[in-house]
C-alpha positions as CSV (number, residue, x, y, z in Angstrom):
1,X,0.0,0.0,0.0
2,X,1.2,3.3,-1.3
3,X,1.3,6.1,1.6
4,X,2.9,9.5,2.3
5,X,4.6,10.2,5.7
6,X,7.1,12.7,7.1
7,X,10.4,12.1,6.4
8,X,12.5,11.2,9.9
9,X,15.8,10.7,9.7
10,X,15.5,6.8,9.9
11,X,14.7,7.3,6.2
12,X,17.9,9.0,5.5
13,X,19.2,5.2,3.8
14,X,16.6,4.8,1.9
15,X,16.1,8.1,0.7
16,X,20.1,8.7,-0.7
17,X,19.6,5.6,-2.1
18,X,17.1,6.8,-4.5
19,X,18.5,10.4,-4.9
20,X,21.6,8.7,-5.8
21,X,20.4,6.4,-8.7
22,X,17.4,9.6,-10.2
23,X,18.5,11.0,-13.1
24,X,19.4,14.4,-13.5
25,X,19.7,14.5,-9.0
26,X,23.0,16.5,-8.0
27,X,24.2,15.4,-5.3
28,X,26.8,17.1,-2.6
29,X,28.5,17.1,1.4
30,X,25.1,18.9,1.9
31,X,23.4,15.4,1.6
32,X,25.6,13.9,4.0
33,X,23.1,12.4,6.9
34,X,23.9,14.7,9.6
35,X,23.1,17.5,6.6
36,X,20.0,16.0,6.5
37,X,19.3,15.5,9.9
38,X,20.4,19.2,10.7
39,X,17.8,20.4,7.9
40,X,15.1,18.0,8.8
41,X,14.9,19.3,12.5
42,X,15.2,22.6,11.4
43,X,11.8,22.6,9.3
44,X,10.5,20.0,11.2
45,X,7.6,18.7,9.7
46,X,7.7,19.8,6.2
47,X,9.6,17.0,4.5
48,X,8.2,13.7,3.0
49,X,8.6,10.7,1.6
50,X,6.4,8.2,0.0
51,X,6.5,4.5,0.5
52,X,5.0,1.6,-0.8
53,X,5.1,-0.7,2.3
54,X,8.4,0.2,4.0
55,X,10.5,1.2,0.6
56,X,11.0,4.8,-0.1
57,X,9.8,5.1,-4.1
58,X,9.6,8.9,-3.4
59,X,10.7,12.2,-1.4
60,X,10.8,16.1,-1.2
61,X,12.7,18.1,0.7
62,X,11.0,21.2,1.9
63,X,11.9,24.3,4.3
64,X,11.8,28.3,4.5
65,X,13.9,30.9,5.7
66,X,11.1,33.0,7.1
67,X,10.6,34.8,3.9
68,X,10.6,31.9,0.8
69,X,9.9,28.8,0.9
70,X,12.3,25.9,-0.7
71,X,12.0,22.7,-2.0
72,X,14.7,20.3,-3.0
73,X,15.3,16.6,-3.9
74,X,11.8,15.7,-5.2
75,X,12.0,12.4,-6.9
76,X,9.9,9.2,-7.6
77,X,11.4,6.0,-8.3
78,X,10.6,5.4,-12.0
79,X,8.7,2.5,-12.1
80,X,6.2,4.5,-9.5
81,X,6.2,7.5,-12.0
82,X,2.9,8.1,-13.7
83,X,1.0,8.4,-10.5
84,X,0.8,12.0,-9.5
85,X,3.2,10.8,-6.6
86,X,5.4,13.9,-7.0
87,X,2.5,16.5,-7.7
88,X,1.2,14.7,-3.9
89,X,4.6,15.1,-2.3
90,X,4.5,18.6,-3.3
91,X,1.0,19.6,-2.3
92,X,2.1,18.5,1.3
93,X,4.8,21.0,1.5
94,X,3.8,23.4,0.2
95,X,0.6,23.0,2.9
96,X,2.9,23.3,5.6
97,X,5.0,26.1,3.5
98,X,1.6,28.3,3.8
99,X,0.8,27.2,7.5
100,X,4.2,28.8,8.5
101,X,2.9,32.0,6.9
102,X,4.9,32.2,3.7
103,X,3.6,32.7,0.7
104,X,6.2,31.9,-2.4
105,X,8.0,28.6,-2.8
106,X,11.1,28.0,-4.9
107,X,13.4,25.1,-6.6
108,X,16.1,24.7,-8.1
109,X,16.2,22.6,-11.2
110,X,19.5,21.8,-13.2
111,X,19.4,23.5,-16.6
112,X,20.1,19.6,-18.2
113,X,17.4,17.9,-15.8
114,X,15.1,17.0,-18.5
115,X,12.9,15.2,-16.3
116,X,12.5,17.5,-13.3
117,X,12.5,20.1,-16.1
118,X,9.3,18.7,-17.4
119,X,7.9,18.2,-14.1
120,X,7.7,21.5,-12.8
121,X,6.5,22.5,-16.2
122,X,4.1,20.4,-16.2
123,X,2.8,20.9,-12.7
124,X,2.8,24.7,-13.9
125,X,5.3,26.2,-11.8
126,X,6.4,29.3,-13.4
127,X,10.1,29.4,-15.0
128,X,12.0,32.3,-13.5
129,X,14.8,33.5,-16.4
130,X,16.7,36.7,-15.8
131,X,17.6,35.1,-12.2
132,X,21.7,34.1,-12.1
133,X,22.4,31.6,-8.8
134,X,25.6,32.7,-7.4
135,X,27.2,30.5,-4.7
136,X,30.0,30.6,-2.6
137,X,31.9,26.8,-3.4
């Protein structure tokens, strides 16, 4: 049976295992599990993942720094894909993106992610051009 639940650390394994073999993911030491952990507590309640039994076939990362919301890591295993799984994971975050008061969510996409490309698209999330993402390493 297919559910969606917070994301706790104890799905840390689970969840990097996934991110790691999704298409068009970038990983870094910001995914380490105490990274994770660290994040998770601070937006407690705003991360998910979805399981079919106990395996994680999808997640979304989710927090705010008091003014924007941001999501990150938002992938569905593909043979769950097809299901509106992601659009579900979304709609839970950004729930608990609005119950915190804030009002304007962001992601980051790679510009060669064809598939989360075509998600957000899809899902009509507005493409922001005129932007340039600076950071500092």
């Amino acid at each position: 049976m297919i559910k969606i639940r917070e994301m706790t650390i104890n799905d840390y394994d689970g969840s990097i295992e996934l991110w790691k073999r999704t298409e068009g993911m970038a990983l870094s030491n910001a995914d380490s599990r105490d990274s994770i952990n660290y994040y998770l507590n601070r937006n407690i309640g705003m991360s998910f993942v979805c399981v079919d039994e106990e395996k994680i076939i999808g997640t979304i990362l989710c927090g705010h720094d008091g003014r924007r919301g941001y999501i990150y890591h938002v992938a569905v295993d593909p043979k769950y894909r097809g299901q509106s799984l992601g659009k579900k994971l979304v709609e839970n975050s950004l729930k608990k993106i609005e119950l915190a008061g804030i009002d304007k969510c962001h992601i980051m996409v790679i510009a060669d992610n064809e598939i989360g490309n075509k998600f957000w698209t899809r899902t009509e999330w507005i493409r922001r051009d005129g932007i340039i993402l600076y950071s500092s390493k």
